[in-house]
VOKOL-431277 format. One line per 5 residues: number of its first residue (from 1); for each residue x, y negated, z negated of N, C-alpha, C. Coordinates in steps of 0.05 Angstrom, whole numbers, plus 5000, padded with zeros to 4 digits. Each point is the difference from the previous one (the first is absolute). Layout:
N
NUM = X:Y:Z:X:Y:Z:X:Y:Z; ... $
//
This chain:
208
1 = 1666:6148:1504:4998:4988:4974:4992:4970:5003; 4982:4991:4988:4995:4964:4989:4999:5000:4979; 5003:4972:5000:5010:4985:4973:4973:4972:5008; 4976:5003:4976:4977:4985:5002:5001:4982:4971; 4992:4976:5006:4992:4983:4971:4972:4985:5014 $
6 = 4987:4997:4967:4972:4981:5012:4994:4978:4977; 4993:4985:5012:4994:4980:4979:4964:4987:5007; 4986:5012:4979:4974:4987:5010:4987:4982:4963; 4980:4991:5002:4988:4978:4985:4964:5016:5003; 4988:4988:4975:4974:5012:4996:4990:4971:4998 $
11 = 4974:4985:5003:4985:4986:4999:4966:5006:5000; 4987:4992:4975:4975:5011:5008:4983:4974:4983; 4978:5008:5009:4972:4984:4990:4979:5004:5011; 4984:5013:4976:4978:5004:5000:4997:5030:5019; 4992:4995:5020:4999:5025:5015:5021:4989:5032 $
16 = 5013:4991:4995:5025:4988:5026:5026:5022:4982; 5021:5013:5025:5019:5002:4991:5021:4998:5027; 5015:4986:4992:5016:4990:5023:5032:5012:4990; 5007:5017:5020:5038:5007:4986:5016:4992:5029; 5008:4989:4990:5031:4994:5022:5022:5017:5003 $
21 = 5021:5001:5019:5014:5017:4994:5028:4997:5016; 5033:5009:4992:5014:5014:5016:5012:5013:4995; 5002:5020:5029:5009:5024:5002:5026:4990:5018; 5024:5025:4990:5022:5003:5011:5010:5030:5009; 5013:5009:5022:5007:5019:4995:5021:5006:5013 $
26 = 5027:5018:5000:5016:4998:5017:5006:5032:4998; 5002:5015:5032:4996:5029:5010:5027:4996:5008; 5015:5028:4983:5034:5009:5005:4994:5022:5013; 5025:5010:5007:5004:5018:5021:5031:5012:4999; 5004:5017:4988:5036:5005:4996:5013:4975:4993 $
31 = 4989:4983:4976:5007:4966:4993:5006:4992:5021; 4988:5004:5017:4988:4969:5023:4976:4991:5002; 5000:4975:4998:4979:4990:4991:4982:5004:5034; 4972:5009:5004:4991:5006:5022:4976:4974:5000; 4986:4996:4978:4986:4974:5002:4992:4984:4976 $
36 = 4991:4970:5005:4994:4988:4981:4981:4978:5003; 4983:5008:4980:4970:4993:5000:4988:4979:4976; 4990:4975:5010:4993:4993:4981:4971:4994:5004; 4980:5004:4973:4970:4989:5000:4993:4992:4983; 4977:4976:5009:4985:4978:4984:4976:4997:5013 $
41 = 4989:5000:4976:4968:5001:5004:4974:4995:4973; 4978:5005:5002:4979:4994:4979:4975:5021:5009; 4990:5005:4981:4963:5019:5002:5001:4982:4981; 4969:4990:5013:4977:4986:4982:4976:5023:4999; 4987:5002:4975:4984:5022:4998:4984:4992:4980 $
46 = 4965:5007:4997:4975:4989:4998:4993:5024:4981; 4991:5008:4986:4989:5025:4977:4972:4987:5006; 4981:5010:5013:4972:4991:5010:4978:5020:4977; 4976:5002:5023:4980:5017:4970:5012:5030:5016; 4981:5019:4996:4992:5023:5003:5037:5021:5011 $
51 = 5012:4986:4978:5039:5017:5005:5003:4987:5026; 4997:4981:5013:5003:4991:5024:5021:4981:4998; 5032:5010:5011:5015:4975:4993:5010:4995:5036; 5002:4979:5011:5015:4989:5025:5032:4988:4996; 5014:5007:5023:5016:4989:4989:5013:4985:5034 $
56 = 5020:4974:4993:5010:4993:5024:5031:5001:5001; 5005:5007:5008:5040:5012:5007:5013:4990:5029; 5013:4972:4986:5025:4997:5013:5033:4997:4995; 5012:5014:5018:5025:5003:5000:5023:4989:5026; 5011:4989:4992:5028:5002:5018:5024:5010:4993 $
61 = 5017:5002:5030:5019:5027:4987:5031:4998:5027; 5020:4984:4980:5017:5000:5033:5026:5029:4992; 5003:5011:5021:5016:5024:5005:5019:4996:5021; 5027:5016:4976:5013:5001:5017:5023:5022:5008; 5009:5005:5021:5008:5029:5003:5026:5006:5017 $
66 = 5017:5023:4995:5029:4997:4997:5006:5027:5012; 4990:5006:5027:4994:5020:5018:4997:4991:5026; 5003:5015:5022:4993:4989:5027:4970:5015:5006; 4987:4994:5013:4973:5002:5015:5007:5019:5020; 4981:5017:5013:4997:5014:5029:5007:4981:5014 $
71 = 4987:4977:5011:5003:4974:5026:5024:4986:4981; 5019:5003:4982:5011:4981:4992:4988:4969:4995; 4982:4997:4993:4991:4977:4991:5007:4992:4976; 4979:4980:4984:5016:4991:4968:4978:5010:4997; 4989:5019:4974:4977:5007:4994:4995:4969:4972 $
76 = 5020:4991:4994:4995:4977:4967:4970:4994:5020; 4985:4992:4972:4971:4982:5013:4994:4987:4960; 4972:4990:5018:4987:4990:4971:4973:5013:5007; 4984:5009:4986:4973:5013:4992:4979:4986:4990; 4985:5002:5007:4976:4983:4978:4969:5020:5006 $
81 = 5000:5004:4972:4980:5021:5006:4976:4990:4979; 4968:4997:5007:4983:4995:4978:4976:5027:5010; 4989:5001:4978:4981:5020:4989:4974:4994:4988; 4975:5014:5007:4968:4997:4971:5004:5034:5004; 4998:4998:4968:4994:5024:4983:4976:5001:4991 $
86 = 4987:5020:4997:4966:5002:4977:5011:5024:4995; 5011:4994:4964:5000:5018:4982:4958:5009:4986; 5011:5024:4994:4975:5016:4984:5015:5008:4976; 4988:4993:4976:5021:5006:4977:4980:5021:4978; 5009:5023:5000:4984:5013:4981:5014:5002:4984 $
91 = 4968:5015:4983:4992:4978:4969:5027:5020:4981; 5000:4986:4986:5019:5014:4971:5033:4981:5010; 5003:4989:5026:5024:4995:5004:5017:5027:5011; 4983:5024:5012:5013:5020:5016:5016:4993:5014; 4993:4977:5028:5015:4995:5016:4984:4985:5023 $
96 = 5000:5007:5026:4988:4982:5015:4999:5017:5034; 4974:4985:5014:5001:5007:5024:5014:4973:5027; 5016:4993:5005:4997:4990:5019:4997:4996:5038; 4990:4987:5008:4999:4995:5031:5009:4974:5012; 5008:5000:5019:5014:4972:5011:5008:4995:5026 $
101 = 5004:4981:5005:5010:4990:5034:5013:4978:4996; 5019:5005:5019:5021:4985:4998:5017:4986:5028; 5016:4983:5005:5011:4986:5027:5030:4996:4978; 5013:5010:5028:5035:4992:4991:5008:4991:5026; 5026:4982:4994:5014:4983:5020:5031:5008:5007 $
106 = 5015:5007:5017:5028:4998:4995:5017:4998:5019; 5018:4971:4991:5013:4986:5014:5031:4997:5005; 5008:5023:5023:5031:5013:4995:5002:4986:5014; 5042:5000:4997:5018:4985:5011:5000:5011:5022; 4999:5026:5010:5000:5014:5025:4977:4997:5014 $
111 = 5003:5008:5023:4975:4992:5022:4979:5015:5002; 5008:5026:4994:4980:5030:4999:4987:5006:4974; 5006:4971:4975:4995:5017:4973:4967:4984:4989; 4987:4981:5019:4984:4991:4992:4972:5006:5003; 4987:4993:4983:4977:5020:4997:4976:4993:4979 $
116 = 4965:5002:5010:4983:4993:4977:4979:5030:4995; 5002:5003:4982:4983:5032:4990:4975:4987:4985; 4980:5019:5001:4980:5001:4994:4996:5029:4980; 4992:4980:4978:5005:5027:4976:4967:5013:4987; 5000:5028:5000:4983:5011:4977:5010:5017:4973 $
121 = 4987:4983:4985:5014:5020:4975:4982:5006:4980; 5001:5024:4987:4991:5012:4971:5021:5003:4981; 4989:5010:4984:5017:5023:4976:4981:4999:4973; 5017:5013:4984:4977:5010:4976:5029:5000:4989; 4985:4991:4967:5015:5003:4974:4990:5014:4985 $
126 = 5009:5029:4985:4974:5011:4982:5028:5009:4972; 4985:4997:4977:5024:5013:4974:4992:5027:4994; 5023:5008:4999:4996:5027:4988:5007:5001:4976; 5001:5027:4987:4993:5006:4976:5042:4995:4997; 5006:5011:4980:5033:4989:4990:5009:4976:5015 $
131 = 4993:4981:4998:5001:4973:5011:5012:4998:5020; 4987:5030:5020:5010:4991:5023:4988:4976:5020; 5003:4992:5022:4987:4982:5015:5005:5009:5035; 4983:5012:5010:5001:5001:5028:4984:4974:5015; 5017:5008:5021:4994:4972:5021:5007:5013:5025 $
136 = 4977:4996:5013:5005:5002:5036:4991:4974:5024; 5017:4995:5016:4999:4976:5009:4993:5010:5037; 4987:4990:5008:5001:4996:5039:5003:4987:5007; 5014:4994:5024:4997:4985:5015:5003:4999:5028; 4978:4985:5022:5007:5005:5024:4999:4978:5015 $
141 = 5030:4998:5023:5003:4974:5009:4994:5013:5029; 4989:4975:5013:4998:4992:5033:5028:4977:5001; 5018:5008:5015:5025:4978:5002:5001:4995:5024; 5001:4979:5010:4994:4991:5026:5026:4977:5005; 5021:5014:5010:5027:4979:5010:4995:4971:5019 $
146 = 5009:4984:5001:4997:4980:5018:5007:4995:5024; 5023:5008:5009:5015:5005:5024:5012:5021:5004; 4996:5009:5024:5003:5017:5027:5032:5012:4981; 5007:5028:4995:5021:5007:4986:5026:5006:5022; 5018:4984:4998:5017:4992:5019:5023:5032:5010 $
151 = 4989:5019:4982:5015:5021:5014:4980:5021:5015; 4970:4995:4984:4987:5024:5019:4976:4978:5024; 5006:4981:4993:4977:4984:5022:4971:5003:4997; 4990:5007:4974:4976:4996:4993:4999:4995:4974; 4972:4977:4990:4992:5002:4974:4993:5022:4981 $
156 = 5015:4995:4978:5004:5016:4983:4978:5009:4979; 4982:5018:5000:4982:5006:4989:5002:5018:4972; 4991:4993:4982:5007:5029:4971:4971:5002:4988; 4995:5016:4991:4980:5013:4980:5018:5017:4981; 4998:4983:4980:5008:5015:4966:4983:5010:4979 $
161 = 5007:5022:4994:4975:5014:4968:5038:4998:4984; 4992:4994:4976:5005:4994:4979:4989:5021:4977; 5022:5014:4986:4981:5006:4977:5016:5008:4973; 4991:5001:4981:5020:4998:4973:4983:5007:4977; 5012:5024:4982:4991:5007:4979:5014:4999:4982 $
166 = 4996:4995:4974:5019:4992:4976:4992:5006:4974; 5012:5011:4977:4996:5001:4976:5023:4988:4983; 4986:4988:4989:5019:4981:4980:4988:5012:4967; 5027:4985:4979:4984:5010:4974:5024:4976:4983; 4988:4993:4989:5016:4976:4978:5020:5022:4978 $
171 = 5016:4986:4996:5023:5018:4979:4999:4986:4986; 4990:4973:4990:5015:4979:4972:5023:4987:5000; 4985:4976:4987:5023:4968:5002:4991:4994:5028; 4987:5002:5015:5002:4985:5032:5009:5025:5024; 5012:5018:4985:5014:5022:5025:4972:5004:5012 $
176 = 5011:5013:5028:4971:5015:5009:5018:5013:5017; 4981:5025:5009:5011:5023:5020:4992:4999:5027; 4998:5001:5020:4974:5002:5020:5020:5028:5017; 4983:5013:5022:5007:5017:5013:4986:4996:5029; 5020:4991:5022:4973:5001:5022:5004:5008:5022 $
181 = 4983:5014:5019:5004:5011:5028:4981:4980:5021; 5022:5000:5003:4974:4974:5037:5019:5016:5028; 4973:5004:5011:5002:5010:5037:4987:4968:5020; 5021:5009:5010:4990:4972:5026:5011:5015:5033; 4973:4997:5012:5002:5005:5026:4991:4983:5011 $
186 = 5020:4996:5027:4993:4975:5011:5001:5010:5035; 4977:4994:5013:5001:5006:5024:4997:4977:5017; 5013:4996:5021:5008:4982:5013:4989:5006:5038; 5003:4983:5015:4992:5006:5028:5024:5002:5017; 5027:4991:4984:5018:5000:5006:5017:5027:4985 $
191 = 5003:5031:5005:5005:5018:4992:5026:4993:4987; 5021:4994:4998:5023:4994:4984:4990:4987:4978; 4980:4992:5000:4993:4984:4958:4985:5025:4991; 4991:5019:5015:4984:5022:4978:5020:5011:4985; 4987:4994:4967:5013:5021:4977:4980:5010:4987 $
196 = 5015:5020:4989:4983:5001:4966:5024:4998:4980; 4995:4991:4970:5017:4990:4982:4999:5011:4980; 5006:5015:4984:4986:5013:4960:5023:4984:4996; 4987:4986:4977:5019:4988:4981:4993:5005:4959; 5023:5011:4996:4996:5013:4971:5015:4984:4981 $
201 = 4998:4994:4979:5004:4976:4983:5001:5005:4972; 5012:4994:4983:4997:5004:4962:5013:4970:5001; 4982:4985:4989:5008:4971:4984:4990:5002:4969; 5022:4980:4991:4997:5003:4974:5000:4966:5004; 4983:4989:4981:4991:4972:4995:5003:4984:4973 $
206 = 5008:4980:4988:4992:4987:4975:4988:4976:5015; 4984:4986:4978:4985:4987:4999:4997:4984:4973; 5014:4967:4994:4998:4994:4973:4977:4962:5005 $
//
């Protein structure tokens, strides 16, 4: 179970739209609290000619966590992750194509938790008919640790796919529904980090 709040801001002109934002979230576990996450950040984004919109995404994000590690380390860190998007926005306001690359940073209290990834990402927004809204998102990281991992004696290598599909549909007054399934497999050089993950989800949202 989590417990999420967000607080973001709209700013626009002309064809600039800049939103700020924070996100909170805190992941229970038999009411123990297992982690707690906070993020701040901004997309600046351009509405150009031919549905051509760019956008630039930065975020930071410090975590923190109430569990022990394999090596017993501190996994708490701080994150900082930025992004370019090139949205394709088709016409009628359907939805959108995007592509992107991206670099993330993260800077744990423990010795084995540090690490800079190299990101590619898509997804697509398209509406459907009863106001539904599907959304599918990718993403794939190159994570590349910094030091030699003090229990297996080599640098720590990962390759991540990312992926997430969602249908949402507005209910009125601000409610909204969403429904979503994301798989993440993560393969590592170090055989004790290979997983795979399904994660299944019903959030319910307002918005005033």
């Amino acid at each position: 179970m989590s417990n999420t709040a967000e607080l973001y801001g709209v700013w626009r002109r002309a064809e600039w739209y800049l939103r700020p934002f924070y996100y909170y979230q805190s992941v229970l576990l038999g009411g123990d609290q297992l982690s707690d996450t906070h993020s701040a950040g901004a997309s600046l984004m351009y509405y150009g000619p031919y549905n051509l919109a760019p956008e630039i995404y930065l975020r930071g994000q410090s975590r923190q966590y109430n569990f022990p590690t394999q090596d017993r380390s501190d996994p708490d860190s701080w994150n900082l992750r930025a992004e370019y998007n090139q949205y394709y926005l088709l016409q009628g306001g359907r939805g959108y194509i995007r592509a992107g690359l991206g670099l993330e940073g993260n800077q744990a209290d423990g010795s084995n938790l540090d690490y800079r990834s190299f990101l590619v990402l898509a997804g697509l927004q398209y509406q459907l008919p009863w106001k539904l809204q599907f959304n599918f998102d990718f993403e794939y990281q190159k994570r590349s640790y910094d030091r030699v991992h003090t229990l297996f004696g080599v640098e720590r290598e990962d390759n991540q796919y990312s992926m997430a599909w969602q249908l949402s549909r507005p209910l009125g007054k601000g409610f909204e529904v969403k429904g979503r399934m994301a798989f993440i497999r993560n393969d590592s050089n170090i055989g004790d980090f290979d997983y795979d993950r399904q994660i299944y989800s019903l959030l319910f949202s307002w918005s005033y």
